[in-house]
C-alpha positions as CSV (number, residue, x, y, z in Angstrom):
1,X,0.7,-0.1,-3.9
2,X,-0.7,1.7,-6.7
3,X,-2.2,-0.5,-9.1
4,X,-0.5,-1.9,-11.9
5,X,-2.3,-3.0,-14.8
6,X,-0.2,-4.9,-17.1
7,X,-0.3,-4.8,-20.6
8,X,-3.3,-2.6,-20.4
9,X,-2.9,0.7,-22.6
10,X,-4.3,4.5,-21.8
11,X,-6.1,4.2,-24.9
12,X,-8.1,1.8,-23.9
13,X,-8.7,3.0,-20.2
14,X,-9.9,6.1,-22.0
15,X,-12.2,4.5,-23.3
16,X,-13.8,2.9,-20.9
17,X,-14.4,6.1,-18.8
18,X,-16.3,7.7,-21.6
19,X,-18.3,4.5,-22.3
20,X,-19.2,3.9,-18.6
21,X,-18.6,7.5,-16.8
22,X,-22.7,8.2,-17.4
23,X,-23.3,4.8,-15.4
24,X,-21.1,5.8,-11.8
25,X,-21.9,8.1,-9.0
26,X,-19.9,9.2,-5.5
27,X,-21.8,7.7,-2.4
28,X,-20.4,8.8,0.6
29,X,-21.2,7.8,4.6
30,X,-20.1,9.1,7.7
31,X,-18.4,6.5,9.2
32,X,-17.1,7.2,13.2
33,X,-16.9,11.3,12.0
34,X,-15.3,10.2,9.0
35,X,-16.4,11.2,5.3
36,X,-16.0,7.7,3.8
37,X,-16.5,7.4,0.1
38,X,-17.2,5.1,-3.1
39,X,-17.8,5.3,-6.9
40,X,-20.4,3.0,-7.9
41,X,-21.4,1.6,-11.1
42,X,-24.9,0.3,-11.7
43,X,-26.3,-1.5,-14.0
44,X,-26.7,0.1,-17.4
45,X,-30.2,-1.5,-18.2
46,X,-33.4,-2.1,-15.5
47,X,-33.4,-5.6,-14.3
48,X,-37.3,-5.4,-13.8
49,X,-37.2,-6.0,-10.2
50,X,-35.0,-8.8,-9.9
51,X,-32.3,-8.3,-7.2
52,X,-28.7,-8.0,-8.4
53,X,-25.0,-9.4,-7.4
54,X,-22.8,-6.8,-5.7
55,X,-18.8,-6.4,-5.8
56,X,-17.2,-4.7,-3.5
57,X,-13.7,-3.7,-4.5
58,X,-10.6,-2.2,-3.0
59,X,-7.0,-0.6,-3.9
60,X,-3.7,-1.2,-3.1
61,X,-1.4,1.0,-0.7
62,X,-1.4,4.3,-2.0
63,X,-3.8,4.2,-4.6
64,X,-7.3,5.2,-5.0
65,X,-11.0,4.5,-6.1
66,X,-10.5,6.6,-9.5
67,X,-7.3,4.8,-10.4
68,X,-8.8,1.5,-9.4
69,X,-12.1,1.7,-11.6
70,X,-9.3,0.7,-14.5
71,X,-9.5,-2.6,-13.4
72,X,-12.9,-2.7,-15.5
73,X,-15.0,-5.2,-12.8
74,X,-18.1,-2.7,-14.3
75,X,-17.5,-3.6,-17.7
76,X,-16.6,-7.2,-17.3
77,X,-20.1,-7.5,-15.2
78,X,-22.3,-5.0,-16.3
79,X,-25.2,-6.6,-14.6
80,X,-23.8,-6.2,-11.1
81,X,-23.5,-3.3,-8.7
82,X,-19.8,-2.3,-8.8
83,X,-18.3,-0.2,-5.9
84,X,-14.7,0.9,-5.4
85,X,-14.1,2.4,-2.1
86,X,-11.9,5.1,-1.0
87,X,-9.4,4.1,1.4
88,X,-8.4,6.6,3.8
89,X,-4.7,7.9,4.9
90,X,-2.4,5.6,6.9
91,X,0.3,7.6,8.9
92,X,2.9,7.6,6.5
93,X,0.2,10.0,4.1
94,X,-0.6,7.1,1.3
95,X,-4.2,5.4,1.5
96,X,-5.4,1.7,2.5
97,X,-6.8,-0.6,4.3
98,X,-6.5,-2.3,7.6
99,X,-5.2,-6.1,7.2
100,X,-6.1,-7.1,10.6
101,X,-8.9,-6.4,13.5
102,X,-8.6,-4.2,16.3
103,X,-7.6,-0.2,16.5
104,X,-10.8,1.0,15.9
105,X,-11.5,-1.5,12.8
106,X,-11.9,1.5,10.3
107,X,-12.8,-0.6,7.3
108,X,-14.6,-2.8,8.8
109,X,-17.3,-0.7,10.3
110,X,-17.1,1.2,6.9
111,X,-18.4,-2.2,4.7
112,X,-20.8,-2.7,7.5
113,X,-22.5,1.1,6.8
114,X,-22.0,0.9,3.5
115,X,-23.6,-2.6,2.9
116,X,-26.7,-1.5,5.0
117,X,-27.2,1.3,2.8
118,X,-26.5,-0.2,-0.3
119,X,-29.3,-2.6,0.5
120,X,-31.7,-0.3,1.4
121,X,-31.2,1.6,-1.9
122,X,-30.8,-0.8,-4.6
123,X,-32.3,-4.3,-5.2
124,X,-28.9,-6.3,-3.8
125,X,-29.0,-9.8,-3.9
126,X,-27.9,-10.8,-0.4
127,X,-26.4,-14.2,-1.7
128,X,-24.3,-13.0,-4.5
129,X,-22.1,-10.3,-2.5
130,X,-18.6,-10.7,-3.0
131,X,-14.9,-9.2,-2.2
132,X,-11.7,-8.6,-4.5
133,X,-8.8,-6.3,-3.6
134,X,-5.5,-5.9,-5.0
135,X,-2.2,-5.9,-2.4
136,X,-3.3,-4.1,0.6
137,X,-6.8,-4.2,-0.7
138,X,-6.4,-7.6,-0.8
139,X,-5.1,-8.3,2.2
140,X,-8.7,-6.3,3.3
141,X,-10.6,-8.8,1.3
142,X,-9.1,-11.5,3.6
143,X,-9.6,-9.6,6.7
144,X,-13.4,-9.6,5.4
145,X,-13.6,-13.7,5.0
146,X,-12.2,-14.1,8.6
147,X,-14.6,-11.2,9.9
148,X,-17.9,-11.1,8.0
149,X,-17.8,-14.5,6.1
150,X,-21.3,-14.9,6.9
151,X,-21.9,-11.7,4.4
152,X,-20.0,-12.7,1.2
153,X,-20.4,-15.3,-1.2
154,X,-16.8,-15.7,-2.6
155,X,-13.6,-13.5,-2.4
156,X,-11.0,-12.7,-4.7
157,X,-8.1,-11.5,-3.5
158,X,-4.6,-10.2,-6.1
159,X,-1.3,-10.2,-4.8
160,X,-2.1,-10.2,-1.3
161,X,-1.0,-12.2,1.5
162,X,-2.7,-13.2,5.3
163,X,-1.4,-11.7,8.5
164,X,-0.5,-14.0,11.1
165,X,-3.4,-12.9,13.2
166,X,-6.1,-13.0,10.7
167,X,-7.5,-16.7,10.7
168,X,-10.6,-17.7,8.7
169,X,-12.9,-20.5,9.8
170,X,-16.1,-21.2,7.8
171,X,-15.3,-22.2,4.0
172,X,-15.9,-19.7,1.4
173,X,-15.1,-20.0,-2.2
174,X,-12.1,-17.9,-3.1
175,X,-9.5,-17.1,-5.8
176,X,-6.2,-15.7,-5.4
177,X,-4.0,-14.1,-8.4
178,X,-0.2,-14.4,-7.7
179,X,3.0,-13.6,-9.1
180,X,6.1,-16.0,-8.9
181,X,8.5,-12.8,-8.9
182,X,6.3,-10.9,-6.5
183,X,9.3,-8.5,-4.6
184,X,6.1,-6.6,-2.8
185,X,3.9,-9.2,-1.4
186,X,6.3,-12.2,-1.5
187,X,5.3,-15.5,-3.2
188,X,6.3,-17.8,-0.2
189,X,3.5,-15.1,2.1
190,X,1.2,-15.3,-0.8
191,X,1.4,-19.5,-0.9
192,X,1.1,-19.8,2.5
193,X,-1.9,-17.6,2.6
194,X,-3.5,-20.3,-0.8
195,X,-2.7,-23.4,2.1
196,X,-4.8,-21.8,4.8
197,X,-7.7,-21.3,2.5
198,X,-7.5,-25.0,1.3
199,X,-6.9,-26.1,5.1
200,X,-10.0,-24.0,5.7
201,X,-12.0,-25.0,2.6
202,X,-11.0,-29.2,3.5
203,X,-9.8,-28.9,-0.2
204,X,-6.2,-29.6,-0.1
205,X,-6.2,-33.3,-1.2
206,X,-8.4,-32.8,-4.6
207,X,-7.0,-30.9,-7.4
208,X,-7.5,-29.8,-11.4
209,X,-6.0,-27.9,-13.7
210,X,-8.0,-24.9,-15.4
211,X,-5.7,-23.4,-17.9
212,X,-2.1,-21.9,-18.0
213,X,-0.8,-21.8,-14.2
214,X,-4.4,-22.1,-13.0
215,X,-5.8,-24.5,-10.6
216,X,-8.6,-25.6,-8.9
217,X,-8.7,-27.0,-5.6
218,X,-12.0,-29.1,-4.8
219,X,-13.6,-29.1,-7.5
220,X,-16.8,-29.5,-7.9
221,X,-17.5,-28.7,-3.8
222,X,-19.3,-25.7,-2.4
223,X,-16.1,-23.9,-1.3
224,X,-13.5,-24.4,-3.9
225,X,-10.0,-22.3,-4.1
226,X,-8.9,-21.6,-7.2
227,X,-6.0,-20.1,-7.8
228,X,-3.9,-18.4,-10.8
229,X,0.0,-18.1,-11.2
230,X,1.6,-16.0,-13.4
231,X,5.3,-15.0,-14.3
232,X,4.7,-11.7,-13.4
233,X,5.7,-9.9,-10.5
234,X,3.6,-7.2,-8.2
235,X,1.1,-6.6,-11.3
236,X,-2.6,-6.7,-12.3
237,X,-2.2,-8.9,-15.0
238,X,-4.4,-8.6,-18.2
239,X,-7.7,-11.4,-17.6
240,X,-7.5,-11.3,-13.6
241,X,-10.7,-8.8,-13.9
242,X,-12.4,-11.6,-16.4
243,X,-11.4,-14.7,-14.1
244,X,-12.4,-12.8,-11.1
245,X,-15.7,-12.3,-12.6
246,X,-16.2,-15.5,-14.2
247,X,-15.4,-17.1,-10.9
248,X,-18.2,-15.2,-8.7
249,X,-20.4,-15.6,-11.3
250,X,-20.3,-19.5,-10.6
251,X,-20.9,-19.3,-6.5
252,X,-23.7,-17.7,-4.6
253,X,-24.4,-18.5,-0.9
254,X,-27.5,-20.3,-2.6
255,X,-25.3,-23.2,-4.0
């Protein structure tokens, strides 16, 4: 699904791509014969050696990387290493991401490759990598906690929901952004994906409130799930780039 970013106006996307165009770049990898590619944003100042958090983020169904860099993760943390991947054609001719393992585990082997070379060519912080995806992307960023949970320090998934097969089982901070009038990813899926990650996380019992439809589950413990609903339906709302942010900024693999 092609990214929806509510309440957010051309003016301002405009903007953003001639503040931050001089700060991205195209990496691509071969990946099992495959061209596989990203646009990555860098920090705009040195950081004198010290290593640096990393965000890998992904589309929705039928969108792509360019689209998706309107969802501003490089200006909301401009001291992290961005990357928004490319995801390739399904069989029905739109782009995304595989929500389960097996086939031949596409995505997966492509953040493997790309996380090796990422680390060899930039100063990554290996405890402050983290996941977000919106729908389909989302649904990736899932796949990832059950798959590589080792690698990641939190996730952050929008709109997105768990299939049945995909089972995570070593606590990991997370956040999920969902809409009560969700038609696309329905709200019941999208709930019952929020209890596994409390089941998994042992958080289920302890709760706060952080804000307008916001919650916290376990606070205060190393793998928290935090959650925001909003009125909307299959959207991007306005803040969920700020939250997301704010959120990762709080957990590292450290803590």
């Amino acid at each position: 699904m092609r990214t929806r970013l509510s309440q957010i106006g051309l003016v301002g996307l405009l903007l953003v791509l001639g503040a931050c165009g001089a700060s991205a770049e195209v990496m691509r990898w071969q990946v099992d014969g495959e061209t596989r590619e990203a646009i990555i944003h860098l920090p705009s100042a040195s950081r004198g050696g010290e290593r640096v958090p990393l965000v890998l983020s992904f589309h929705g169904y039928g969108d792509n990387m360019e689209n998706f860099q309107h969802t501003n993760v490089h200006v909301a943390w401009p001291d992290a290493i961005i990357v928004y991947f490319q995801g390739l054609e399904t069989s029905g001719g739109f782009r995304g991401w595989q929500v389960a393992q097996g086939g031949d585990d596409r995505d997966l082997k492509l953040v493997d490759v790309a996380l090796a070379s990422l680390r060899e060519t930039y100063d990554v912080d290996g405890d402050r990598i983290y996941a977000t995806g919106f729908s389909n992307g989302g649904m990736f960023a899932y796949l990832l906690w059950a798959e590589r949970p080792g690698v990641f320090a939190a996730y952050a998934p929008v709109a997105a929901s768990l299939r049945p097969s995909v089972r995570p089982d070593q606590p990991r901070p997370l956040f999920h952004v969902a809409g009560e009038h969700d038609q696309v990813v329905s709200f019941s899926d999208q709930r019952a994906a929020i209890e596994v990650a409390t089941e998994v996380n042992g958080v289920a019992e302890s709760t706060t409130r952080c804000g307008e439809g916001c919650t916290v589950y376990g606070p205060g413990t190393p793998a928290p799930v935090m959650t925001w609903i909003h009125a909307g339906a299959h959207v991007y709302p306005r803040g969920t780039t700020e939250r997301i942010v704010s959120f990762f900024r709080r957990h590292s693999r450290r803590r």
